[in-house]
RODO-2510 file (C-alpha; in nm, 4 decimals, decimal comma):
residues 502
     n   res          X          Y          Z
     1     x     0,0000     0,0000     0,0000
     2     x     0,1080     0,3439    -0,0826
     3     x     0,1997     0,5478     0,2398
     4     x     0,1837     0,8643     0,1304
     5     x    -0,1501     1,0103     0,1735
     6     x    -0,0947     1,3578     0,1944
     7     x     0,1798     1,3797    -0,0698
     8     x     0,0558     1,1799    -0,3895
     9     x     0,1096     1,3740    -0,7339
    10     x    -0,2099     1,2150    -0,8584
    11     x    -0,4368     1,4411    -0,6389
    12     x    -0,5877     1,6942    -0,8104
    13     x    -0,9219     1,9034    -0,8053
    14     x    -0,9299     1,8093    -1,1876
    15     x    -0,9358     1,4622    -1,0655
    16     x    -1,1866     1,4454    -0,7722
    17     x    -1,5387     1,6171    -0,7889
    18     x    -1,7384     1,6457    -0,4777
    19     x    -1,8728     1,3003    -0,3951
    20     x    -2,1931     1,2306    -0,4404
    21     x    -2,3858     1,1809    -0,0857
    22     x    -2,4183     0,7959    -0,0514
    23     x    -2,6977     0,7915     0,2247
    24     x    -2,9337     1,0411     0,2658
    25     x    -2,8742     1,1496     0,6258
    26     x    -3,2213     1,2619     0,8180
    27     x    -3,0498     1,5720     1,0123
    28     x    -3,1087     1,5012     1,4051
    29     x    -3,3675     1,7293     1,6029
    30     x    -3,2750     1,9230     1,8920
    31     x    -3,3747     1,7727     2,2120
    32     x    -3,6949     1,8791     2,3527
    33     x    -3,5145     2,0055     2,6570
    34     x    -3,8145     2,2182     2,7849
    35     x    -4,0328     1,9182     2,8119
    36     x    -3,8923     1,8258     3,1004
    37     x    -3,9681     1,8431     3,4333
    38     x    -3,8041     2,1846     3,5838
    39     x    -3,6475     2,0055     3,8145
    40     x    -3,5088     1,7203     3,6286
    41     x    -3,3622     1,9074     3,3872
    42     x    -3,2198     2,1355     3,5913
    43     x    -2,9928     1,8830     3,6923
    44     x    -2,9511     1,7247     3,3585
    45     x    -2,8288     2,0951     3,2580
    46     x    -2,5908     2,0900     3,5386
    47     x    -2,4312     1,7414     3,5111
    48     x    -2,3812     1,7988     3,1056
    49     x    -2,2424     2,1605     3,1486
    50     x    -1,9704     1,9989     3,3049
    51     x    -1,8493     1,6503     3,1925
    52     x    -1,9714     1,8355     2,8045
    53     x    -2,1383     1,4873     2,6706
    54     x    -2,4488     1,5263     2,3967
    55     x    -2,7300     1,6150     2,5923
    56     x    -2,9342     1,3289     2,5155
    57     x    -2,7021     1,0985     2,6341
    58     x    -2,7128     1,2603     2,9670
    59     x    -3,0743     1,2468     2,9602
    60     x    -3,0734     0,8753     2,8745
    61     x    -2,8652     0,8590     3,2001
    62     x    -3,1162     1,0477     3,3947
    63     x    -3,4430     0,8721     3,2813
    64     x    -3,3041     0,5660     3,3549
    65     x    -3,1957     0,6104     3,7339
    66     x    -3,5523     0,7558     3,7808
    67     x    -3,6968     0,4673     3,6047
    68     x    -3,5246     0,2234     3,8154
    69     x    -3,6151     0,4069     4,1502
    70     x    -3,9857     0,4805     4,0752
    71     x    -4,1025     0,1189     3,8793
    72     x    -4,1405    -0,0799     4,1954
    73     x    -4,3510     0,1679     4,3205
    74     x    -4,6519     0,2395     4,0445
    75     x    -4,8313     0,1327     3,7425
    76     x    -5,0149     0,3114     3,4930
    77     x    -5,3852     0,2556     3,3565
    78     x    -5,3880     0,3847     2,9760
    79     x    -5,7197     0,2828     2,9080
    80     x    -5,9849    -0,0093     3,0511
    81     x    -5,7849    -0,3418     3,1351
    82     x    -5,4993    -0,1856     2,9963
    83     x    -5,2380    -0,1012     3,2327
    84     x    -4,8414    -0,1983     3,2825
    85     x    -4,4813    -0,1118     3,4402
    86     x    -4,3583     0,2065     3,4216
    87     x    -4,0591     0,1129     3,3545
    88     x    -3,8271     0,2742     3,0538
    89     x    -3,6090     0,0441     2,8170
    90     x    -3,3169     0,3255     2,6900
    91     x    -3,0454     0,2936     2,3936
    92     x    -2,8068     0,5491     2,3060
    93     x    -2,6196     0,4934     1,9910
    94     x    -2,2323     0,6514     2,0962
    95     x    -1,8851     0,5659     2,0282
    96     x    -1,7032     0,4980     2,3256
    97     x    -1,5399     0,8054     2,4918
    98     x    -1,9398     0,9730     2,4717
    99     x    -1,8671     0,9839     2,8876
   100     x    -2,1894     0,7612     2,8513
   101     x    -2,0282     0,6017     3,2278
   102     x    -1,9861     0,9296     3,3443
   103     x    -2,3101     1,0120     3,3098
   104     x    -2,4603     0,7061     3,4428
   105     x    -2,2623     0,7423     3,7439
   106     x    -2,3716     1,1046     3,8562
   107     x    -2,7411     1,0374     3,8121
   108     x    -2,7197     0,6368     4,0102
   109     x    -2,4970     0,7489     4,2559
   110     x    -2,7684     0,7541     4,5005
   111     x    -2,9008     0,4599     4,4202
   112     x    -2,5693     0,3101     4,4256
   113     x    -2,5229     0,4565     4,8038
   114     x    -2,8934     0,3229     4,8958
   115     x    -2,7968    -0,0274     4,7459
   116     x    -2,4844    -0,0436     4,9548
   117     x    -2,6419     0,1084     5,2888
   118     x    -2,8755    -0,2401     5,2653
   119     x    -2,6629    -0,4808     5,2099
   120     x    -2,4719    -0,3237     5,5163
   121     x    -2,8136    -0,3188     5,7202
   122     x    -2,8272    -0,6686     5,6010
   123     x    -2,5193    -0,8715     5,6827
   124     x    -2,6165    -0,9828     6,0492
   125     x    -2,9466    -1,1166     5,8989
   126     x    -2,7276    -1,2939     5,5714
   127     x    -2,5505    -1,4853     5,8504
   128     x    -2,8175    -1,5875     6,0519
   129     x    -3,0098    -1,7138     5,7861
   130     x    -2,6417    -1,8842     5,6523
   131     x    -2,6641    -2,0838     6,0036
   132     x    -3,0045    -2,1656     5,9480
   133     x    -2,9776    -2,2625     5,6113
   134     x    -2,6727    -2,5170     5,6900
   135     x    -2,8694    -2,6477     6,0043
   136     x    -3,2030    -2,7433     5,7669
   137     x    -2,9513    -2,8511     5,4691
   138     x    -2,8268    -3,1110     5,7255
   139     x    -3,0977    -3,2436     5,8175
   140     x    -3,2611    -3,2707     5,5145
   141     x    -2,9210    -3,4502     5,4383
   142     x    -2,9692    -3,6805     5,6572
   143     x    -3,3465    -3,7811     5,6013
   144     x    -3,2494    -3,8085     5,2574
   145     x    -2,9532    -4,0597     5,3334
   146     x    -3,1346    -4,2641     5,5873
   147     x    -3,4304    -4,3119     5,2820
   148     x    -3,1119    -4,4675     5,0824
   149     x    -2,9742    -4,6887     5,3290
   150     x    -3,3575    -4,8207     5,4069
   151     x    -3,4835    -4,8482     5,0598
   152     x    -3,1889    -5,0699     5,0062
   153     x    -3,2829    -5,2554     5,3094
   154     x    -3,6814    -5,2614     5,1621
   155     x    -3,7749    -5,0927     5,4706
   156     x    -4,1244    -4,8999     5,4760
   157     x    -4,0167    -4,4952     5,3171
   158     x    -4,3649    -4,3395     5,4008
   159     x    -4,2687    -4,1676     5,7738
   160     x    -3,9200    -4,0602     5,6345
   161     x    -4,1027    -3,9429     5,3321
   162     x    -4,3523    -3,7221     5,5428
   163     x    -4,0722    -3,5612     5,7232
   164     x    -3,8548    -3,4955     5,3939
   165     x    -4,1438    -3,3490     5,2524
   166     x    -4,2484    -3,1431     5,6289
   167     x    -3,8700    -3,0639     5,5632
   168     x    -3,8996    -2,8996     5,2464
   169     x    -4,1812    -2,7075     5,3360
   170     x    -4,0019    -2,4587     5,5628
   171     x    -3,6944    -2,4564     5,3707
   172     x    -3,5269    -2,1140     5,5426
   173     x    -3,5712    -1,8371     5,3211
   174     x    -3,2906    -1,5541     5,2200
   175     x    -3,3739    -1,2567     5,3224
   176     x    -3,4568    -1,0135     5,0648
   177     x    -3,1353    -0,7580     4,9535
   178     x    -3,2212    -0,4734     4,7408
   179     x    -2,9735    -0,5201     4,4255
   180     x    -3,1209    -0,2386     4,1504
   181     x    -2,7913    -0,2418     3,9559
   182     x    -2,7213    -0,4479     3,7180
   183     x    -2,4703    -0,4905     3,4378
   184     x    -2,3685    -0,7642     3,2151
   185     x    -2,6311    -1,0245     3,2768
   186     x    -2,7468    -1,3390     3,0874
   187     x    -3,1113    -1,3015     3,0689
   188     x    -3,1683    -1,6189     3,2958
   189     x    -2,9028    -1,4989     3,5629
   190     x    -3,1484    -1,1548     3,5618
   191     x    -3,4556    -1,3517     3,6107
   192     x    -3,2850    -1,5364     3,8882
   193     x    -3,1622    -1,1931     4,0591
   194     x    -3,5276    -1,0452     4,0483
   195     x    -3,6818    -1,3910     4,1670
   196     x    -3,4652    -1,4418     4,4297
   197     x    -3,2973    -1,1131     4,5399
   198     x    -3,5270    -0,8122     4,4643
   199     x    -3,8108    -0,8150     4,1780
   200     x    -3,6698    -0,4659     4,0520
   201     x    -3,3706    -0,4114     3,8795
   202     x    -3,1922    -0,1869     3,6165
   203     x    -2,9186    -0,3064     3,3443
   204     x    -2,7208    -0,0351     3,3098
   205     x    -2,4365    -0,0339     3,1242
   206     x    -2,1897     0,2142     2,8737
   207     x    -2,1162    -0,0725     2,6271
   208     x    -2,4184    -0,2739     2,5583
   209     x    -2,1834    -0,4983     2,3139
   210     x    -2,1726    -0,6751     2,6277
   211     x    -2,5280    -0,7369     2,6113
   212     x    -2,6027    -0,7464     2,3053
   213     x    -2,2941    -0,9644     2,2005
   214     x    -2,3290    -1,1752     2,4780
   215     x    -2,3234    -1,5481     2,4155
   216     x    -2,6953    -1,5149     2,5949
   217     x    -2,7489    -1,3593     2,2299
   218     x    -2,5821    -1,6642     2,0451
   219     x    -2,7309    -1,8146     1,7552
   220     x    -2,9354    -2,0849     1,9444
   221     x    -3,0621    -1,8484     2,2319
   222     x    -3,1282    -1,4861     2,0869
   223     x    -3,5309    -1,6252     2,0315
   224     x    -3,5989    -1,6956     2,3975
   225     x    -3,3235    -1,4053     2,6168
   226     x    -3,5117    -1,1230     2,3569
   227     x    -3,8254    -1,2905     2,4227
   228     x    -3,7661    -1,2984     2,7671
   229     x    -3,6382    -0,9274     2,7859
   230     x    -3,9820    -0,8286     2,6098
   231     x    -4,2105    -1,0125     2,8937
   232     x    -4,0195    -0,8491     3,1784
   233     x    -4,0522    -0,4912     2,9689
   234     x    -4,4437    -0,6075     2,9781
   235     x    -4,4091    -0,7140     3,3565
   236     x    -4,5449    -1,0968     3,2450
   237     x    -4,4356    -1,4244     3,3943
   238     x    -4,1367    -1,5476     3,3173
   239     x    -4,0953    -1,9491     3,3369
   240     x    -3,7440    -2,0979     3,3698
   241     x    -3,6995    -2,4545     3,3473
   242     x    -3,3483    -2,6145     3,4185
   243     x    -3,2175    -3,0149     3,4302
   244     x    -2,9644    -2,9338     3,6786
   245     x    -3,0682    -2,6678     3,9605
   246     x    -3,4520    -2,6034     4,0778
   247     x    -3,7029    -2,4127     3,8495
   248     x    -3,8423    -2,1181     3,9416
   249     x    -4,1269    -1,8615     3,7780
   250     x    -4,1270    -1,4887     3,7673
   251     x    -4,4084    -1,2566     3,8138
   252     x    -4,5066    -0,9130     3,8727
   253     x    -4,1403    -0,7930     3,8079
   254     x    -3,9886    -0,4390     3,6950
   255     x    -3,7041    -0,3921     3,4852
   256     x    -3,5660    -0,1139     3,3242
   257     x    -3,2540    -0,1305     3,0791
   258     x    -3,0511     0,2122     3,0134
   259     x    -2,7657     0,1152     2,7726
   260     x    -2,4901     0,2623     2,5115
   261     x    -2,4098     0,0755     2,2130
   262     x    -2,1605     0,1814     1,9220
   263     x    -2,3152     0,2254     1,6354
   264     x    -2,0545    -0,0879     1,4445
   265     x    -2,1610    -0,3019     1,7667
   266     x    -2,5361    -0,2456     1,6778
   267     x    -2,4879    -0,2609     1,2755
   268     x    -2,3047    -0,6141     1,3545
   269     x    -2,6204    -0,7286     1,6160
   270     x    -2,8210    -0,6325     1,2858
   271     x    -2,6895    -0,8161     1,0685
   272     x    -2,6789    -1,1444     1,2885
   273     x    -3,0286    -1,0714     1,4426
   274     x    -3,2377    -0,8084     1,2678
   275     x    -3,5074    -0,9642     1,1133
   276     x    -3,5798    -1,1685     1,4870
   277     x    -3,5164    -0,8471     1,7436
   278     x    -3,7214    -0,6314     1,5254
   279     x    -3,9792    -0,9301     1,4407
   280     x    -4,0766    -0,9958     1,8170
   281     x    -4,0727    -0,6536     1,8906
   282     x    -3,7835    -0,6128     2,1133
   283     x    -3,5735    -0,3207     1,9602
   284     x    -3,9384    -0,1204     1,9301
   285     x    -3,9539    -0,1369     2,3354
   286     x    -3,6333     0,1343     2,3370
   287     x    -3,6065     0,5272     2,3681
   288     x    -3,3727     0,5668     2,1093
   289     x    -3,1456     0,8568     2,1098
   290     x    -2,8061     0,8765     1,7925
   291     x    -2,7003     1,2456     1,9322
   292     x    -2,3728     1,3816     1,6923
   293     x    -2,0616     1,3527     1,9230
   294     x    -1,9475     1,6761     2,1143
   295     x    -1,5953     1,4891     2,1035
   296     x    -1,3176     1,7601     1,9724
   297     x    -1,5348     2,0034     2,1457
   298     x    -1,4725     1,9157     2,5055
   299     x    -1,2273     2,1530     2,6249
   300     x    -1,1097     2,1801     2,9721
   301     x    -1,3603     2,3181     3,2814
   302     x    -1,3138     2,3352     3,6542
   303     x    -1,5488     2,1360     3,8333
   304     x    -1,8316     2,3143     4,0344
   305     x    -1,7568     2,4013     4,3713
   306     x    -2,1353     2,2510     4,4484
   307     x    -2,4286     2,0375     4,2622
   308     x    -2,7055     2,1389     4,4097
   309     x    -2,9742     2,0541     4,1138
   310     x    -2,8028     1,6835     4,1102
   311     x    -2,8097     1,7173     4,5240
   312     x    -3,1761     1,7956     4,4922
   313     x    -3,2050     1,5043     4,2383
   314     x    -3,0042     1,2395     4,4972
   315     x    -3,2230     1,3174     4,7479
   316     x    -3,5416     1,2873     4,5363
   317     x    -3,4536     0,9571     4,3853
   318     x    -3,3150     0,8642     4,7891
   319     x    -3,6906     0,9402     4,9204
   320     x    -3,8944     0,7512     4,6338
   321     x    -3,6285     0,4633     4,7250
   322     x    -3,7220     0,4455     5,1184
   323     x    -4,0802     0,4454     5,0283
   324     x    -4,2294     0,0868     5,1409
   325     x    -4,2212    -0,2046     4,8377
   326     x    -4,5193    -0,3738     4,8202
   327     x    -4,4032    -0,7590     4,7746
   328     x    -4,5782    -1,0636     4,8152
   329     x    -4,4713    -1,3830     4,9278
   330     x    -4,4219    -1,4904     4,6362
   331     x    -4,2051    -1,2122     4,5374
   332     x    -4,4017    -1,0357     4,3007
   333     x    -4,4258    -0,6486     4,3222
   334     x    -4,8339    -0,4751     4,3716
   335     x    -4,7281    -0,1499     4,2803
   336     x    -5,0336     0,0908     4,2977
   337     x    -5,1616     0,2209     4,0151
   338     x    -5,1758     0,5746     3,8696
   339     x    -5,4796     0,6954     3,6421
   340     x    -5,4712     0,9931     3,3826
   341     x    -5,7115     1,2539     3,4322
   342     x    -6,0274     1,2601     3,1575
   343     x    -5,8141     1,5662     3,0007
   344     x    -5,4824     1,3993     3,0029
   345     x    -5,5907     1,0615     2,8605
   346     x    -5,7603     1,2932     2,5718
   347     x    -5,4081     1,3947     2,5005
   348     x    -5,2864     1,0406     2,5233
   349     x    -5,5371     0,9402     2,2597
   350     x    -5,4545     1,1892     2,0416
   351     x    -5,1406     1,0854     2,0388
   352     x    -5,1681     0,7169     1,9790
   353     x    -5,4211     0,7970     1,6718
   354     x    -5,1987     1,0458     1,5055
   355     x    -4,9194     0,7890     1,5063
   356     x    -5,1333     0,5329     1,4165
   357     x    -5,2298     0,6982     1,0823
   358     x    -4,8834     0,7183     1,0314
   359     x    -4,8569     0,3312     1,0221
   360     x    -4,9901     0,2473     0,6505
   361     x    -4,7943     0,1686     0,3991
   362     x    -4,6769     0,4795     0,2495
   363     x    -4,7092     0,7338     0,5669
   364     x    -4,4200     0,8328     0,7565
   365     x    -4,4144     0,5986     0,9875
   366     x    -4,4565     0,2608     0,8052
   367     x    -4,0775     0,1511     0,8240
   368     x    -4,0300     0,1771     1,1799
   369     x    -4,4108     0,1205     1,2904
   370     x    -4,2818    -0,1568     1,5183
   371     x    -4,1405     0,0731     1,7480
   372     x    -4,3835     0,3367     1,6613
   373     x    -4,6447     0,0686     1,7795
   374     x    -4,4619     0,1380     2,1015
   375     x    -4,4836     0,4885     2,1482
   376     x    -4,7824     0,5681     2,2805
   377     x    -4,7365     0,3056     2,5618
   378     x    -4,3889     0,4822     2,6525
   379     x    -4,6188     0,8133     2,6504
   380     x    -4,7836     0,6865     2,9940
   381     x    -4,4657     0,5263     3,0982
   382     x    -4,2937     0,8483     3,1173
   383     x    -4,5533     1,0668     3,2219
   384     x    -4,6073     0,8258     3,5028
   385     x    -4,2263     0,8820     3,5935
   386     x    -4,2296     1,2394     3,5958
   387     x    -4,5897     1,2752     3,7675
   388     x    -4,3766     0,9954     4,0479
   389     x    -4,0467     1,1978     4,0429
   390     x    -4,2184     1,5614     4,0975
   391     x    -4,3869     1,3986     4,3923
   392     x    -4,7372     1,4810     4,2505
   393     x    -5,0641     1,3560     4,4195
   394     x    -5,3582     1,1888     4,2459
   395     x    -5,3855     1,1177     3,8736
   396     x    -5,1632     1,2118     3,5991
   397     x    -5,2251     1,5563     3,4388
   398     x    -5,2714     1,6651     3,1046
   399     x    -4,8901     1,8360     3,1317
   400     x    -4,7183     1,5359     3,1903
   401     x    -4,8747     1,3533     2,9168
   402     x    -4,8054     1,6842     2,7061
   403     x    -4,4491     1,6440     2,8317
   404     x    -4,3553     1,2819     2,7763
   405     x    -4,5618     1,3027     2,3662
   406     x    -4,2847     1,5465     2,2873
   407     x    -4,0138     1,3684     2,4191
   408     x    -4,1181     0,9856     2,3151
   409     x    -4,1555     1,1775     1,9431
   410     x    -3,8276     1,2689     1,9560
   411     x    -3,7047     0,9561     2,0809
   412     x    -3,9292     0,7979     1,7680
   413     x    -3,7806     1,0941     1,4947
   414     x    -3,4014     0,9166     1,5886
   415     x    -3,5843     0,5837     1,5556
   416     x    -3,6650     0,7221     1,1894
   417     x    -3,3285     0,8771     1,1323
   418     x    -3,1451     0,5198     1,2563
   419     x    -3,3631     0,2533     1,1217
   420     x    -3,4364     0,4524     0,7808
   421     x    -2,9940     0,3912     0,7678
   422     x    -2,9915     0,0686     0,8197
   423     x    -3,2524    -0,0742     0,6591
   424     x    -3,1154    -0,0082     0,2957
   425     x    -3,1312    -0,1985    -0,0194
   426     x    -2,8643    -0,4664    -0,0232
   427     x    -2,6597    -0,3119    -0,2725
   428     x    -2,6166     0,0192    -0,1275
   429     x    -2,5530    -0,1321     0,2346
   430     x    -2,2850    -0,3253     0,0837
   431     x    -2,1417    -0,0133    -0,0569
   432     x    -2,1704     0,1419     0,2732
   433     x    -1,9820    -0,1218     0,4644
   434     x    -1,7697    -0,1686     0,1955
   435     x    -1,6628     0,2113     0,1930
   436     x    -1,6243     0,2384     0,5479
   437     x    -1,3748    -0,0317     0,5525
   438     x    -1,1810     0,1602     0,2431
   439     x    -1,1712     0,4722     0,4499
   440     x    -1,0671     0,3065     0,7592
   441     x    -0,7741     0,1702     0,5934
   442     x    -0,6284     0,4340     0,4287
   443     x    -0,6392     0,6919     0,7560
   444     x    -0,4274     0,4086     0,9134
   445     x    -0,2044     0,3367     0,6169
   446     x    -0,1708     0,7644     0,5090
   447     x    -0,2765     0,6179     0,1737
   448     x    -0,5825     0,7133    -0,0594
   449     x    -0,5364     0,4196    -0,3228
   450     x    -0,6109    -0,0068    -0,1864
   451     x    -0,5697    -0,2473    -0,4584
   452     x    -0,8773    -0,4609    -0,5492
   453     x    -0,7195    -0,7889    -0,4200
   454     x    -0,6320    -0,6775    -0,1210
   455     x    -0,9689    -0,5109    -0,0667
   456     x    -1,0954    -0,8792    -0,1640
   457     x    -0,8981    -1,0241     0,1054
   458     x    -0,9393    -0,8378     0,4245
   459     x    -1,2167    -0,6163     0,3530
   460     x    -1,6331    -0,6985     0,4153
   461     x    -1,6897    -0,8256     0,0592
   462     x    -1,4952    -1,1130    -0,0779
   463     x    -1,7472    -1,2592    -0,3143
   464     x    -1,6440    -1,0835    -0,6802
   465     x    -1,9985    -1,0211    -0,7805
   466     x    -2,1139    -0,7787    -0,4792
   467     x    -1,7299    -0,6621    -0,4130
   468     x    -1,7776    -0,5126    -0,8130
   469     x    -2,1500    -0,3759    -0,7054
   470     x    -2,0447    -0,1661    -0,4686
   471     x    -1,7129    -0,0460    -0,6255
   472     x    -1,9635     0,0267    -0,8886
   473     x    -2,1968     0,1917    -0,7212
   474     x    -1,9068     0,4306    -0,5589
   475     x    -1,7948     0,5229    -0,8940
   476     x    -2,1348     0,6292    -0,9908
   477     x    -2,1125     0,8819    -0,7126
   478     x    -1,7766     1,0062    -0,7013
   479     x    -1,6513     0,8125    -0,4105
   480     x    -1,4276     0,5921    -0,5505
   481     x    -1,2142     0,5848    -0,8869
   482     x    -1,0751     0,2090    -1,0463
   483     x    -0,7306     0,2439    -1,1939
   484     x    -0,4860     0,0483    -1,3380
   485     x    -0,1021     0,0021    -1,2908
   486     x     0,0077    -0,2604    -1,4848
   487     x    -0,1743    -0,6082    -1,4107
   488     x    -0,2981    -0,3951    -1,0464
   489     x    -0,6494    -0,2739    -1,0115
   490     x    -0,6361    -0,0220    -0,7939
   491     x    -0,9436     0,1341    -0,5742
   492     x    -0,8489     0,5194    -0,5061
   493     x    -1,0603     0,6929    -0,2490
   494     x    -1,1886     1,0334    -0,2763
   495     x    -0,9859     1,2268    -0,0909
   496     x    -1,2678     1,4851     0,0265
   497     x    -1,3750     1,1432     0,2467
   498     x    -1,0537     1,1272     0,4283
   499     x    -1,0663     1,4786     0,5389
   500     x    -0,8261     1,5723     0,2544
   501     x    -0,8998     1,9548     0,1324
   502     x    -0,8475     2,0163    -0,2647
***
């Protein structure tokens, strides 16, 4: 490869017209930032004025740790026998270095600190019920070794029997830890953790390639863990069967998922899994925010001498957490449930019929109306989160539904911009990829010109027949010249795409 980007005689204006846009980009809308509760986004203002990140990754951060505080706690009724969780699935589309873990870690801070202050209230109860647990574990041990020895000796089993099964009736149970934070989990080890340790939880995490890349998302498994992640979005019962361990079921359990995924990571989980994740409806579930990087902008700033918008915000999300759980013995959450008022469910209607004209084939909604399917139920989520957060009394009001339509649009307008990318004839995707791998390669090798076999080697396309459809299909708009040296065919970039000015 030639090394000398900057420096090669062949570069010329004459050359190189302006390329040709590939994709049609769908420029992003500003946030809604005035939709949001005054107090919220006071703090949202203060945390970003600081660490600099794109505002709606910050708010991602901040819907989430008030999703995860306040969905134990209520439900929402959009209409009759219609009511659910309140609980927010989030995805931010970032590269890493977004400070998408910065953010997370201002606004769950006090979570965090409430988490740890139980599990410290805790211990003396962990070890009594330890003791306990190894006493009954003994005995049932025991009974369950003397039913051995006399079944070999044909000895009548039915006392022994009555006192294994007496036994396993008060089988000591673990006391019940609060554990809301989650991170990489399979999604059987989270159905475990809100069966067994506390039926509310959040999966929070800055690179959701280790979610979404998990091997719980391997080829044999994606069906059921997305299936699984949709029922606990819907608050349903979860069943898990295993051959080795006991079986256990899940109900009335609240989950919310706040996560950052590069935009490759997601193209790749696409391309392995589209069809399925956007088939059953789980990638519709998600707030999705693709906010233009403030990287490069980020210059240096002194950290406040005080917070107190995010202090006021701590202490709000620590006071919704000390509020009493309802859980039964079973372990399933009653949260109570909040009602729109006549005027605000008018509002609510309005919006789910406007979007659902937009669903048709032909309307401006039909290629995402999977997720826009969704939108009007994350309407009453979120207004039930800030009507919750503000510490507001009776039903929801006609400004919080007001409120949450504007933002869950403009969640649903980045839904449009992403989706409307990705979902591109074959040919032109494969140009895409195939461009982005040219471009890659010749910032790291200072070169503008690849030569076809190579490019057939390493790069995305090594079938002849759609490697020459997308070199064609770059030609057509500038992008990309083919030239020859000798026996070579060489690919030369447009220089205008590596940041090269003519």
């Amino acid at each position: 490869m030639n090394t000398k980007l900057w420096k090669e005689p062949e570069i010329s204006s004459s050359d190189w017209p302006v390329p040709q846009p590939l994709i049609l980009k769908a420029e992003p809308k500003p946030y809604p930032r005035d939709a949001l509760p005054q107090n919220l986004r006071a703090a949202i203002d203060e945390v970003q004025g600081f660490i600099q990140a794109p505002y709606p990754l910050v708010v991602c951060s901040a819907l989430g740790a008030v999703s995860i505080a306040c969905q134990a706690h209520v439900d929402v009724q959009r209409a009759e026998r219609l009511q659910g969780p309140c609980g927010l699935y989030l995805l931010a589309i970032a590269d890493s270095g977004e400070r998408k873990s910065t953010c997370d870690n201002y606004f769950t801070s006090a979570i965090r600190a409430w988490q740890n202050s139980k599990e410290e209230a805790a211990k003396p109860e962990l070890k009594r019920h330890k003791a306990e647990y190894a006493t009954w574990e003994a005995g049932r041990d025991g009974i369950t070794s003397k039913i051995r020895q006399d079944g070999k000796q044909m000895k009548d089993l039915e006392v022994l029997r009555a006192e294994l099964f007496r036994l396993g009736m008060e089988e000591p149970r673990a006391p019940r830890v609060p554990r809301l934070l989650l991170a990489d989990e399979t999604p059987e080890s989270l159905a475990w953790s809100l069966k067994h340790r506390w039926p509310s939880s959040g999966v929070v995490s800055s690179e959701a390639g280790v979610v979404l890349g998990s091997h719980g998302m391997g080829k044999d498994s994606v069906m059921l863990n997305l299936a699984t992640l949709n029922i606990l979005w819907d608050g349903g019962t979860i069943e898990i069967g295993r051959k080795t361990s006991k079986s256990f079921v899940v109900r009335g359990a609240r989950l919310t998922m706040s996560l950052q995924v590069q935009e490759a990571t997601l193209r790749e989980f696409f391309e392995k899994n589209g069809a399925l994740s956007r088939g059953i409806g789980f990638l519709a579930r998600f707030l999705l925010a693709w906010p233009e990087s403030t990287q490069g902008t980020r210059f240096f700033r002194e950290a406040p001498g005080d917070w107190p918008n995010l202090s006021a915000f701590e202490r709000r999300i620590t006071e919704i957490l000390n509020a009493p759980v309802a859980i039964g013995d079973d372990g399933a959450l009653s949260p109570s449930l909040l009602h729109m008022e006549e005027g605000a469910r008018a509002v609510w209607v309005r919006f789910h019929d406007a979007i659902e004209a937009e669903l048709s084939e032909g309307r401006k909604l039909h290629e995402v109306r999977d997720v826009a399917s969704k939108a009007a139920d994350n309407v009453a989520r979120l207004a039930t989160l800030f009507h919750t957060f503000e510490g507001r009394t009776g039903s929801i009001g006609v400004q919080g539904v007001e409120a949450a339509s504007h933002i869950v649009a403009w969640h649903l307008g980045e839904s449009l911009r992403f989706f409307g990318e990705i979902a591109l004839p074959t040919e032109l995707a494969n140009a895409a990829r195939f461009e982005s791998w040219l471009v890659r390669v010749c910032q790291r090798e200072r070169t503008h010109v690849v030569g076809k076999s190579v490019a057939m080697q390493y790069g995305p396309l090594r079938k002849r027949e759609p490697l020459d459809a997308a070199i064609r299909e770059l030609e057509e708009l500038d992008r990309l010249q083919v030239r020859k040296e000798g026996k070579r065919i060489l690919l030369a970039v447009n220089p205008a795409l590596l940041g090269v000015v003519l």
